[in-house]
SEKOLTI-370777 format. One record per residue: residue number from 0; z negated, y negated, x of N, C-alpha, C in turn; residue in three letters. Coordinates in steps of 0.02 Angstrom, whole numbers, plus 50000, padded with zeros to 5 digits. Each point is the difference from the previous one (the first is absolute). Layout:
+-----+-------+-------+-------+-------+-------+-------+-------+-------+-------+-----+
!   i !  n.pz !  n.py !  n.px ! ca.pz ! ca.py ! ca.px !  c.pz !  c.py !  c.px !  aa !
+-----+-------+-------+-------+-------+-------+-------+-------+-------+-------+-----+
! NUM !     Z !     Y !     X !     Z !     Y !     X !     Z !     Y !     X ! ALA !
...
+-----+-------+-------+-------+-------+-------+-------+-------+-------+-------+-----+
REM end
This chain:
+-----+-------+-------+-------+-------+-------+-------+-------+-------+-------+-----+
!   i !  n.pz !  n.py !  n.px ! ca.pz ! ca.py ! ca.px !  c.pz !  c.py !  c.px !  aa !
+-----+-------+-------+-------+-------+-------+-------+-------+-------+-------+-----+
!   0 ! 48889 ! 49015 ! 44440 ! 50002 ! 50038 ! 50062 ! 50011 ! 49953 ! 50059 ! UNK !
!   1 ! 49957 ! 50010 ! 50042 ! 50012 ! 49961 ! 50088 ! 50053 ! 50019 ! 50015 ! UNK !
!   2 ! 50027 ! 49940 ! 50037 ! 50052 ! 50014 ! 50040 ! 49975 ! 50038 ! 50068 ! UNK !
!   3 ! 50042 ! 50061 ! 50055 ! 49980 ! 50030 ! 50017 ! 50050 ! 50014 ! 50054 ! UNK !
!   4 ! 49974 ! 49981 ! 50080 ! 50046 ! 50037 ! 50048 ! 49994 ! 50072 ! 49992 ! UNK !
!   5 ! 50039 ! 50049 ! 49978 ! 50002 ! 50067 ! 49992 ! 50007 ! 50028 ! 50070 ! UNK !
!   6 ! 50029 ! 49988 ! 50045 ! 50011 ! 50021 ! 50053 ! 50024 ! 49951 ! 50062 ! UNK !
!   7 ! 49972 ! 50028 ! 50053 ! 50026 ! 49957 ! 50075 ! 50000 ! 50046 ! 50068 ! UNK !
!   8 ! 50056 ! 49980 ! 50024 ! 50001 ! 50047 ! 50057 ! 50036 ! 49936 ! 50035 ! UNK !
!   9 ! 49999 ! 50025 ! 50075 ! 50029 ! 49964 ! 50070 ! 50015 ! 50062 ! 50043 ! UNK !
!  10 ! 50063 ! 50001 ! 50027 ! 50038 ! 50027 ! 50011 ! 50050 ! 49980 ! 50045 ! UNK !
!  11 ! 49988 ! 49991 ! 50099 ! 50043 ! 49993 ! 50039 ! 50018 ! 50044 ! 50041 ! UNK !
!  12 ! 50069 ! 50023 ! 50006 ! 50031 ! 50044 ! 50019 ! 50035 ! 49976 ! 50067 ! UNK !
!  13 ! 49988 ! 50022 ! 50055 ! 50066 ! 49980 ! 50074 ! 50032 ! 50063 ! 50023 ! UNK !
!  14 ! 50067 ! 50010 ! 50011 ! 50028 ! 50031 ! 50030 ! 50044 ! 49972 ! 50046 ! UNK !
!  15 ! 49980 ! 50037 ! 50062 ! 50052 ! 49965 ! 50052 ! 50025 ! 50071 ! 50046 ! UNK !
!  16 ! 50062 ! 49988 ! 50008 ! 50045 ! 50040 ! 50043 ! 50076 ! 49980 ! 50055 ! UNK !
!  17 ! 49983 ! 50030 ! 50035 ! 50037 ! 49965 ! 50062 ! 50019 ! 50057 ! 50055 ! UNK !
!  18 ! 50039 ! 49990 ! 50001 ! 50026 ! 50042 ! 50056 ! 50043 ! 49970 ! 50072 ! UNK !
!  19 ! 49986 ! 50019 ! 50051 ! 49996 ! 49980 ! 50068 ! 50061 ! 50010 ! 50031 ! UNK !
!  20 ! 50014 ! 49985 ! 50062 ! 50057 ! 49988 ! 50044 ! 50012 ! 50091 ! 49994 ! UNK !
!  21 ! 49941 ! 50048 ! 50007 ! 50021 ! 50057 ! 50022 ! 49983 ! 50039 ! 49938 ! UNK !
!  22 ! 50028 ! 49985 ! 49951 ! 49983 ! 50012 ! 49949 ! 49939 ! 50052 ! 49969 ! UNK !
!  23 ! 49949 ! 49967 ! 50027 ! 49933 ! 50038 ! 49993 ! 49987 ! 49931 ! 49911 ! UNK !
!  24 ! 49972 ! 50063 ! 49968 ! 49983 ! 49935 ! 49916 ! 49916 ! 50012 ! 50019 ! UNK !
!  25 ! 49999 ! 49923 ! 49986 ! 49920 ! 49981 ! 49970 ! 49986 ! 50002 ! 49909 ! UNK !
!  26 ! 49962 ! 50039 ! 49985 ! 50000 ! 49961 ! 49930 ! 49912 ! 49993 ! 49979 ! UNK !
!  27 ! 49975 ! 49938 ! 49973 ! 49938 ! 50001 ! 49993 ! 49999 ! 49990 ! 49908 ! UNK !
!  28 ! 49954 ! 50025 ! 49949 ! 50011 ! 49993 ! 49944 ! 49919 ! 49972 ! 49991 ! UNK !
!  29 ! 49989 ! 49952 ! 49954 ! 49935 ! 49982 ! 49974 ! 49985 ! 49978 ! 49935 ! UNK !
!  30 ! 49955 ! 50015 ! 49956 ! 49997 ! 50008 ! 49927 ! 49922 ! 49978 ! 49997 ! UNK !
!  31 ! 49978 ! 49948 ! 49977 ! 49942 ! 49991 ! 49986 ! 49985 ! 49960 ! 49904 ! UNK !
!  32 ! 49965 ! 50041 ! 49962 ! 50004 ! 50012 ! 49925 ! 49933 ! 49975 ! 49982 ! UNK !
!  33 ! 49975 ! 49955 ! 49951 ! 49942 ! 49989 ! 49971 ! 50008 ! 49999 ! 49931 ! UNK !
!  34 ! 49969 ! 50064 ! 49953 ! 50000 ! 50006 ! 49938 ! 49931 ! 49961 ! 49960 ! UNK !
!  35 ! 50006 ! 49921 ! 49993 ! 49938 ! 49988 ! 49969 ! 49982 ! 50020 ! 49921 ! UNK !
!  36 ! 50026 ! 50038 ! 49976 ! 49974 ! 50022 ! 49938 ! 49930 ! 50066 ! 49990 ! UNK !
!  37 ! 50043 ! 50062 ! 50093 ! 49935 ! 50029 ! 50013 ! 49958 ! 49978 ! 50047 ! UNK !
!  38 ! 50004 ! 49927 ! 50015 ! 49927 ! 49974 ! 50032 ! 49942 ! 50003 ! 49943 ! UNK !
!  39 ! 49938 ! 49983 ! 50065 ! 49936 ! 49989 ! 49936 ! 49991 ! 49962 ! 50033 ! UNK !
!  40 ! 49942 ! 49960 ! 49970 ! 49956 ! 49917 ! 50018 ! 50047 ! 49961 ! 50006 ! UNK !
!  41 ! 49995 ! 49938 ! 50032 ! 50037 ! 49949 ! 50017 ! 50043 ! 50024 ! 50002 ! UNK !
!  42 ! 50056 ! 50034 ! 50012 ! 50073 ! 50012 ! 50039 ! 50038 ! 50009 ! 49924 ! UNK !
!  43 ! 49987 ! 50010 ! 49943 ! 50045 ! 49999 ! 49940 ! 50023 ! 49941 ! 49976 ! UNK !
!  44 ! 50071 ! 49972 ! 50011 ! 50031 ! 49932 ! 49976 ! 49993 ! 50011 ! 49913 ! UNK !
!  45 ! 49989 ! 49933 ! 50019 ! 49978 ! 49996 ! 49910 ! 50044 ! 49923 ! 49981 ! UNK !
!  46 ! 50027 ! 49961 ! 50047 ! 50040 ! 49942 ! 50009 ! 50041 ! 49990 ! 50029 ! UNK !
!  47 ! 50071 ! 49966 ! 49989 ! 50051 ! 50004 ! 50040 ! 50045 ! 49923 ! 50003 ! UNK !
!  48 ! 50021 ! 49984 ! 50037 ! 50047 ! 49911 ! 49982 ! 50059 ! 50030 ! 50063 ! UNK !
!  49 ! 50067 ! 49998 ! 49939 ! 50072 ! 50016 ! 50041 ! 50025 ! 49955 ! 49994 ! UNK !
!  50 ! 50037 ! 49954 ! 50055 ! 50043 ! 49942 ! 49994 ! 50068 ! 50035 ! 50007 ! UNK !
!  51 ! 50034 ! 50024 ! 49972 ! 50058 ! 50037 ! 49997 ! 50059 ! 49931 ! 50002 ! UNK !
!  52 ! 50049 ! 50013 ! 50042 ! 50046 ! 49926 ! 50056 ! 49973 ! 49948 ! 49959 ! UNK !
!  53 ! 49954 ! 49977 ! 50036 ! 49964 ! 49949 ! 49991 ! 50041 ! 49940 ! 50057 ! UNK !
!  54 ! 50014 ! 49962 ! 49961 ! 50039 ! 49937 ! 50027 ! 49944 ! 49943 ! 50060 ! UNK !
!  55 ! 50018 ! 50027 ! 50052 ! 49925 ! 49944 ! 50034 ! 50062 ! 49934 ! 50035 ! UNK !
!  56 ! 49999 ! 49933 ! 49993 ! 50029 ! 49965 ! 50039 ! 49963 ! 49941 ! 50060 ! UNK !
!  57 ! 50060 ! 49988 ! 50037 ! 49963 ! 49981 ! 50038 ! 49956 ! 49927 ! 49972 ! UNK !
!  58 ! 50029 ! 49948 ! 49951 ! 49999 ! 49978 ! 49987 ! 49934 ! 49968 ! 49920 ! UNK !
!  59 ! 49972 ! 50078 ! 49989 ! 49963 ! 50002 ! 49960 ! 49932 ! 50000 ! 50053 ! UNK !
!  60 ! 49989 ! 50034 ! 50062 ! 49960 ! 49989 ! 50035 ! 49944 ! 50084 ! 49994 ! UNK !
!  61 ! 49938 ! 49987 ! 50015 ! 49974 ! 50077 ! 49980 ! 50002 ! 50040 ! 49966 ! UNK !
!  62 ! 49990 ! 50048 ! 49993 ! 49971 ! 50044 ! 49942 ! 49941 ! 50018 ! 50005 ! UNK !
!  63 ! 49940 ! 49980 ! 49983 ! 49939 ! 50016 ! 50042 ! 49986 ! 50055 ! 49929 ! UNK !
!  64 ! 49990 ! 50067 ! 50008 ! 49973 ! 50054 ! 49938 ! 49938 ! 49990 ! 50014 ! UNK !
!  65 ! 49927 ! 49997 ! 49960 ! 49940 ! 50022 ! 50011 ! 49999 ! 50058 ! 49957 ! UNK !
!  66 ! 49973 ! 50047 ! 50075 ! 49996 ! 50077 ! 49970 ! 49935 ! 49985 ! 49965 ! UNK !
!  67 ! 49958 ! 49982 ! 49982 ! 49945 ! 49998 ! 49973 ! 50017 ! 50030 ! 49930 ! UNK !
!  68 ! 50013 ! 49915 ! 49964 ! 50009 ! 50019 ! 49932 ! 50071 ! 49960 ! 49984 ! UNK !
!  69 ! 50064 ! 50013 ! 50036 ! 50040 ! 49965 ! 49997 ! 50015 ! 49938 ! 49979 ! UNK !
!  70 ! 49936 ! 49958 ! 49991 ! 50005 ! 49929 ! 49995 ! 50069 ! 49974 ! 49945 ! UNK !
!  71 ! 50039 ! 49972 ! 50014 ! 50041 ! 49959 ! 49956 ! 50054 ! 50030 ! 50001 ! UNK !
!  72 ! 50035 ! 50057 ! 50053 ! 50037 ! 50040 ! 49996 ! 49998 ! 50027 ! 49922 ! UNK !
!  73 ! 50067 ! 49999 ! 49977 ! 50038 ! 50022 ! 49916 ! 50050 ! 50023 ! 50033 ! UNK !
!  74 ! 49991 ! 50073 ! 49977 ! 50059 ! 50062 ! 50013 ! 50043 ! 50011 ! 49935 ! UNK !
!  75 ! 49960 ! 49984 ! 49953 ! 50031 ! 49972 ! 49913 ! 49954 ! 50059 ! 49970 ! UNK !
!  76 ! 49932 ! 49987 ! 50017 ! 49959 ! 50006 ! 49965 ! 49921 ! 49937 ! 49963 ! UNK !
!  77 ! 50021 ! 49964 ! 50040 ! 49948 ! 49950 ! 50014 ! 49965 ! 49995 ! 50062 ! UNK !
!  78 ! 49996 ! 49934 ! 50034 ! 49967 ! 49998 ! 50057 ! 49924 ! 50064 ! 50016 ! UNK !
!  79 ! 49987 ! 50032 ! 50044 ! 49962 ! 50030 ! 50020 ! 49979 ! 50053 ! 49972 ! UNK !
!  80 ! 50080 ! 50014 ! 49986 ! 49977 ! 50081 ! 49948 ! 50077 ! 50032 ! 50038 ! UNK !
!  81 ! 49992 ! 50091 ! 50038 ! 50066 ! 50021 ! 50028 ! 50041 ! 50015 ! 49961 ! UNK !
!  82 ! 50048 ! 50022 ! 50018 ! 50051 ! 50047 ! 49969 ! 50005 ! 50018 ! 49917 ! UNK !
!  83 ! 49946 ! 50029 ! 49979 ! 49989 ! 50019 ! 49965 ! 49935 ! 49981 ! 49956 ! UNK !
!  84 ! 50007 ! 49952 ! 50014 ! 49968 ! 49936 ! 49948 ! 49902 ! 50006 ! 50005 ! UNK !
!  85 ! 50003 ! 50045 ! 50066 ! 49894 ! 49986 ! 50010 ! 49994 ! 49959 ! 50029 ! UNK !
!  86 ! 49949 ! 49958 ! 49989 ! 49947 ! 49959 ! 50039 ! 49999 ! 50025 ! 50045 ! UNK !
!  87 ! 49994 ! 49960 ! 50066 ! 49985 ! 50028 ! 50062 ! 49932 ! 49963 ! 50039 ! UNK !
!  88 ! 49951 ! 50046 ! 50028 ! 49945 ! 49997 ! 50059 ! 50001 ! 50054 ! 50051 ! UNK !
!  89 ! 50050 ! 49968 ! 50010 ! 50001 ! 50071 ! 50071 ! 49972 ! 49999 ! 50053 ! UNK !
!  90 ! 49952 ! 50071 ! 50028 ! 49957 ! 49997 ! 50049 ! 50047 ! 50033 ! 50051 ! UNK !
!  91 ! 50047 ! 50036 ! 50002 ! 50032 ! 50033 ! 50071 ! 50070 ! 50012 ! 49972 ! UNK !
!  92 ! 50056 ! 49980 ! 50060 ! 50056 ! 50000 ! 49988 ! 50014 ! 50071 ! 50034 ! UNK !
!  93 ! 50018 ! 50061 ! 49956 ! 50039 ! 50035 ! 50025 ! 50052 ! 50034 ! 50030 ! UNK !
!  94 ! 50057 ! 49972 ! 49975 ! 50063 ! 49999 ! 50044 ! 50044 ! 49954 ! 49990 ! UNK !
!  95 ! 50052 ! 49963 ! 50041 ! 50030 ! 49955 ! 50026 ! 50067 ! 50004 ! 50017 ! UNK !
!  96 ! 50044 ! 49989 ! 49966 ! 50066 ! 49985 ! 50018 ! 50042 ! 49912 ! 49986 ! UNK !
!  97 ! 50019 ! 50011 ! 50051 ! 50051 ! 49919 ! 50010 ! 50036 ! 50023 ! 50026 ! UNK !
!  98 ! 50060 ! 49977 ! 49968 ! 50067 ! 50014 ! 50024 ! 50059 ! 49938 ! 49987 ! UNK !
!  99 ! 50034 ! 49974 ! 50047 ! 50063 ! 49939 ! 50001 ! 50048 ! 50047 ! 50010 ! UNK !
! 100 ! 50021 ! 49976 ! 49910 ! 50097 ! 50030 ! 50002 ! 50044 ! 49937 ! 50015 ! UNK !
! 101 ! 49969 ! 49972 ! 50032 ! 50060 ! 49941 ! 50016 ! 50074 ! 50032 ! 50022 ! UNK !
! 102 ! 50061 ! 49986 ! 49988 ! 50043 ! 50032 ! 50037 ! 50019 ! 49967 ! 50061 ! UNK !
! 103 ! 49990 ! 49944 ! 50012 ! 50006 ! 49935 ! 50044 ! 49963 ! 50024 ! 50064 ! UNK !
! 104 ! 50009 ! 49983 ! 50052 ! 49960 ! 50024 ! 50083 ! 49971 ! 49929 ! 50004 ! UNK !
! 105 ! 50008 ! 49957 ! 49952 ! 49938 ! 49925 ! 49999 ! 49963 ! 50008 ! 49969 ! UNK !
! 106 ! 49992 ! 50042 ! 49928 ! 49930 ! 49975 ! 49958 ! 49967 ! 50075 ! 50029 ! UNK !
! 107 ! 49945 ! 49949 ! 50017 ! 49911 ! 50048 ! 50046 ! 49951 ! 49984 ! 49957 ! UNK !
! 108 ! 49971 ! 50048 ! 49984 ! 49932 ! 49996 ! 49967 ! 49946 ! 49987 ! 50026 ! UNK !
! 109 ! 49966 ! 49955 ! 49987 ! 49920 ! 50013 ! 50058 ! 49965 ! 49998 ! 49969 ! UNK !
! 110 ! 49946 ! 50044 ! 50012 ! 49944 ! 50039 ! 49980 ! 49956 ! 49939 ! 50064 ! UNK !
! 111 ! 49961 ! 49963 ! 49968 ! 49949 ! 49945 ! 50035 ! 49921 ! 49974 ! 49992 ! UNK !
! 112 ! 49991 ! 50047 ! 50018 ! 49896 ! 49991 ! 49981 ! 50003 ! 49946 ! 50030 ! UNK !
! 113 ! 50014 ! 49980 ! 50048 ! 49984 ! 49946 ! 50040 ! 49976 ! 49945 ! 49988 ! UNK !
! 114 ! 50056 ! 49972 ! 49940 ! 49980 ! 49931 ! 49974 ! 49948 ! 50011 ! 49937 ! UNK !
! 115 ! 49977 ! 50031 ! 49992 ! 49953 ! 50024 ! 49932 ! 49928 ! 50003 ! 50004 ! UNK !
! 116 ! 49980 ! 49969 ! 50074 ! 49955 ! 49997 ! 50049 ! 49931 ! 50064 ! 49968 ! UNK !
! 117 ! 49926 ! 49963 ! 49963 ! 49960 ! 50075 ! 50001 ! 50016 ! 50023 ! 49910 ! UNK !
! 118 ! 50051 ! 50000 ! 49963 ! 50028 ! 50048 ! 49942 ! 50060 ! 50047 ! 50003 ! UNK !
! 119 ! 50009 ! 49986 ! 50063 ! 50068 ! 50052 ! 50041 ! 49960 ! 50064 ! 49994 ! UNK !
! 120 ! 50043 ! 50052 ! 49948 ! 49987 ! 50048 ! 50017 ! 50002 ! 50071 ! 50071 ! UNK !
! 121 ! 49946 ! 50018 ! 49992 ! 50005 ! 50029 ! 50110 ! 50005 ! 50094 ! 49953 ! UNK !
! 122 ! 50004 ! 50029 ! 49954 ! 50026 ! 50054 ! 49991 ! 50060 ! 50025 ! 50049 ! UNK !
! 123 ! 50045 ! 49968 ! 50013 ! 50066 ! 50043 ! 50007 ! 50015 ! 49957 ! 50080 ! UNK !
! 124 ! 49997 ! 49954 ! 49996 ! 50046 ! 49963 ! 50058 ! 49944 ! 49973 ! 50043 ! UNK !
! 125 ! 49951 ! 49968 ! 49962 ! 49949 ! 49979 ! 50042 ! 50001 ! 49924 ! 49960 ! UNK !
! 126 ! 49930 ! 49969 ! 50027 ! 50009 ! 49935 ! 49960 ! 50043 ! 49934 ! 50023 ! UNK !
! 127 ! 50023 ! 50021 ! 50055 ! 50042 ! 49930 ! 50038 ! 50068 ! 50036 ! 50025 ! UNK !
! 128 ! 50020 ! 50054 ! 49984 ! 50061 ! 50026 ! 50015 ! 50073 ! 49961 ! 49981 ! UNK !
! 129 ! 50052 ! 50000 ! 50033 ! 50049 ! 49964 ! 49982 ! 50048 ! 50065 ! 50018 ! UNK !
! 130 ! 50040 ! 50044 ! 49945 ! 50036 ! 50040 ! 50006 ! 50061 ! 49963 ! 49956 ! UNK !
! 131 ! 50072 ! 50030 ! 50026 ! 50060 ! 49977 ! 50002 ! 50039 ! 50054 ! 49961 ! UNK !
! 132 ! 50015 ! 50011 ! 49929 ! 50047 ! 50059 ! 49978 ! 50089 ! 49975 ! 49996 ! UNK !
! 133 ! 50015 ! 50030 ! 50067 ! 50090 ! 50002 ! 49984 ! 50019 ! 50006 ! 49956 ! UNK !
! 134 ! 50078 ! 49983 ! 49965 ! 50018 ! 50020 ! 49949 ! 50007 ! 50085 ! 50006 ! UNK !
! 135 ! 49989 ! 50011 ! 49926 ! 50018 ! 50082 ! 50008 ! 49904 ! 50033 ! 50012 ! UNK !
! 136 ! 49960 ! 49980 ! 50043 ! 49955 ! 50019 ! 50038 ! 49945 ! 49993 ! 49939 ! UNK !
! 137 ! 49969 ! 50044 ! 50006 ! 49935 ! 50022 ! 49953 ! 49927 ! 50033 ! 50049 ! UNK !
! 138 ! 49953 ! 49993 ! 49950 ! 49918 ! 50002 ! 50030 ! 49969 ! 50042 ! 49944 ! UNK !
! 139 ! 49984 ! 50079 ! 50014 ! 49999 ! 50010 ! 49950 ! 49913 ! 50056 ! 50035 ! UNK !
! 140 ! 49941 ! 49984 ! 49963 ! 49936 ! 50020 ! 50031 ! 49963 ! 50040 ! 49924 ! UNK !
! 141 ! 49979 ! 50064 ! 50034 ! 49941 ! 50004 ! 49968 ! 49944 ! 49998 ! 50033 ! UNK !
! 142 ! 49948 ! 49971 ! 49930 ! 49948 ! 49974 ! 50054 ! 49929 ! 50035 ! 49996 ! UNK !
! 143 ! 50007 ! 50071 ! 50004 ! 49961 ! 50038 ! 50021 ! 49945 ! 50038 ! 49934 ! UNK !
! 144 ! 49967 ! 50033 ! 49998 ! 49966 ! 50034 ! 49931 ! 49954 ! 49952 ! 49964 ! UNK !
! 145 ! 49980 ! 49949 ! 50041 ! 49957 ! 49932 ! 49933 ! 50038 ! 49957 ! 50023 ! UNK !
! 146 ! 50064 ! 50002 ! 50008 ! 50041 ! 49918 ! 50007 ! 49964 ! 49947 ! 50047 ! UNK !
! 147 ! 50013 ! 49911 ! 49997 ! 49982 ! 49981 ! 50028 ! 49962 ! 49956 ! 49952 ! UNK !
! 148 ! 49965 ! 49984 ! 50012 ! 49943 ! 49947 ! 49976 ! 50054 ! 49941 ! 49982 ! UNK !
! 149 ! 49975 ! 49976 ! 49944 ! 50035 ! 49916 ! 49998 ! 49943 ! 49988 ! 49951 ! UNK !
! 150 ! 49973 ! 49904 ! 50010 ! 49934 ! 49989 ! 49983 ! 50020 ! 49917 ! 49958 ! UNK !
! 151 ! 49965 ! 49990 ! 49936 ! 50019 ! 49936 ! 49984 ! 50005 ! 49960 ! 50057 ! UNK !
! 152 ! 50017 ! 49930 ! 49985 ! 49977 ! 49933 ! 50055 ! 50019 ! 50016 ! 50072 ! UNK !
! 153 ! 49996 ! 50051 ! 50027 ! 50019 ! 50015 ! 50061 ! 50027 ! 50064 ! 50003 ! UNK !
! 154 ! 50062 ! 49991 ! 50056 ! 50025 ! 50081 ! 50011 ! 50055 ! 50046 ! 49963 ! UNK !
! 155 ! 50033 ! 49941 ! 49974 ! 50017 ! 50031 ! 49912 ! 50073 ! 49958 ! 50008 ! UNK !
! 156 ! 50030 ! 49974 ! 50041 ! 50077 ! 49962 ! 49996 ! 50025 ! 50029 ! 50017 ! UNK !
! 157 ! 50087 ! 50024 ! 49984 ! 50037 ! 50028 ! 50054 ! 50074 ! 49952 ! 49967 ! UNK !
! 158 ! 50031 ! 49961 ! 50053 ! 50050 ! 49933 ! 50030 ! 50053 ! 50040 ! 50000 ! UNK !
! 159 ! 50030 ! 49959 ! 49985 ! 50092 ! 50031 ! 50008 ! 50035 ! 49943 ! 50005 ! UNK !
! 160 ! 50041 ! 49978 ! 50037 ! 50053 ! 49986 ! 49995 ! 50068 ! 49994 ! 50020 ! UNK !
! 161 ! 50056 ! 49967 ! 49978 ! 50076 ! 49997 ! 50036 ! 50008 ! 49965 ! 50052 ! UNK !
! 162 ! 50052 ! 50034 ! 50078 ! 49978 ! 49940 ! 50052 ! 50072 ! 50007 ! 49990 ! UNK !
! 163 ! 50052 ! 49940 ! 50023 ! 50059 ! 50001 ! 50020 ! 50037 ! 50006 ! 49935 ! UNK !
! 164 ! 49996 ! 50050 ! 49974 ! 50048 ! 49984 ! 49942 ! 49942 ! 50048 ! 49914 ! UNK !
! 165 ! 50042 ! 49988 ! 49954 ! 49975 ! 50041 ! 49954 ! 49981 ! 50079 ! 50004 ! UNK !
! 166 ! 49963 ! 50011 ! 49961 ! 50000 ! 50072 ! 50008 ! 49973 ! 50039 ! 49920 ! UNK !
! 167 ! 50044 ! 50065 ! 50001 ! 49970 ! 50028 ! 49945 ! 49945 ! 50071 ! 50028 ! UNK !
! 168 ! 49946 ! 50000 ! 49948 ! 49961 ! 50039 ! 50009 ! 49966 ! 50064 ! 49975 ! UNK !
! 169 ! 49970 ! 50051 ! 50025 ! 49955 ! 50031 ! 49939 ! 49959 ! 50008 ! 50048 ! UNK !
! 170 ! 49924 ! 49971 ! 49959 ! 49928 ! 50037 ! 50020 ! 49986 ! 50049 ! 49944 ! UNK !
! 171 ! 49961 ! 50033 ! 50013 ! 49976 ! 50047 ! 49961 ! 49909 ! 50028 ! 50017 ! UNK !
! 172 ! 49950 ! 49987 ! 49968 ! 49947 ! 49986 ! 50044 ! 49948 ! 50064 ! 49926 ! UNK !
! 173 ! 49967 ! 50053 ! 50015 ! 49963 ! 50030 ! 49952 ! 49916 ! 49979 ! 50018 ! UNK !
! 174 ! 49952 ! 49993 ! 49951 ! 49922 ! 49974 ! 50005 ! 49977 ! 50058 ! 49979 ! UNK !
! 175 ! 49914 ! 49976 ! 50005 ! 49951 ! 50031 ! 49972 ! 49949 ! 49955 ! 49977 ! UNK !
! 176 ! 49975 ! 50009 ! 49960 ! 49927 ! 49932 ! 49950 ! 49960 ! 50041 ! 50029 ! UNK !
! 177 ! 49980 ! 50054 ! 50030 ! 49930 ! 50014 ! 50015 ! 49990 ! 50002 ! 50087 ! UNK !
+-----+-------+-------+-------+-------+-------+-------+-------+-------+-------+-----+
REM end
């Protein structure tokens, strides 16, 4: 029997409430849900790679993931096979989470197409983006009903690393092969 993402959903919730000098309350609530199990075509994850507190230092230098076919990345299945021990050729990354539990207000995560010049993936941030995750601070995207394109050889990197001090992590990233 195949191994088998049975199910995937994304799921960000904001509530904010506040109340004023004259005590008039604001409250705004927002819930946005993607069940990819009842998608059809492209939009059903069929692949997944979780770095659950994944130790990034400053000192080890990148983490460059290729969403492609995870390249040399070993999650402790063997290089270029996710989670759950498939081979990976992934044509579109569907949803996206990075998150720094650093507890420290020094270790920052950066999220850096920049230096990855034309294999920087441009799905989510763009291909030369230089974004900064605070400790605590998370990035968490879905990326729409056919995901985003990611292509061998080009288009297909996504950079991480620790600035200032260590940091612990979780990405969490779901695919599609078709």
């Amino acid at each position: 029997m195949a191994n088998e993402l049975e199910r995937s959903f994304l799921t960000v919730s904001l509530e904010a409430r506040s109340t004023g000098v004259s005590d008039a309350v604001m409250r705004y609530a927002r819930e946005s849900s993607t069940d990819y199990l009842n998608s059809g075509g492209t939009s059903i994850a069929d692949r997944q790679l979780l770095l659950k507190n994944y130790s990034l230092t400053t000192s080890s230098g990148n983490l460059d993931i290729d969403l492609y076919d995870l390249g040399t990345l070993d999650v402790g299945a063997g290089p270029g096979r996710d989670n759950l021990g498939n081979l990976c050729a992934n044509a579109r990354v569907l949803t996206v989470l990075i998150e720094n539990l650093s507890s420290s207000n020094t270790g920052v995560l950066r999220i850096d197409q920049n230096g990855l010049g034309s294999t920087a993936w441009s799905g989510l941030f763009g291909a030369t983006a230089i974004t900064n995750l605070e400790s605590g601070a998370f990035v968490a995207a879905n990326l729409g009903d056919t995901g985003a394109t990611v292509t061998d050889v080009t288009d297909h990197m996504l950079r991480l690393s620790a600035q200032t001090a260590d940091c612990t992590i979780n990405v969490h990233l779901t695919f599609n092969q078709t």
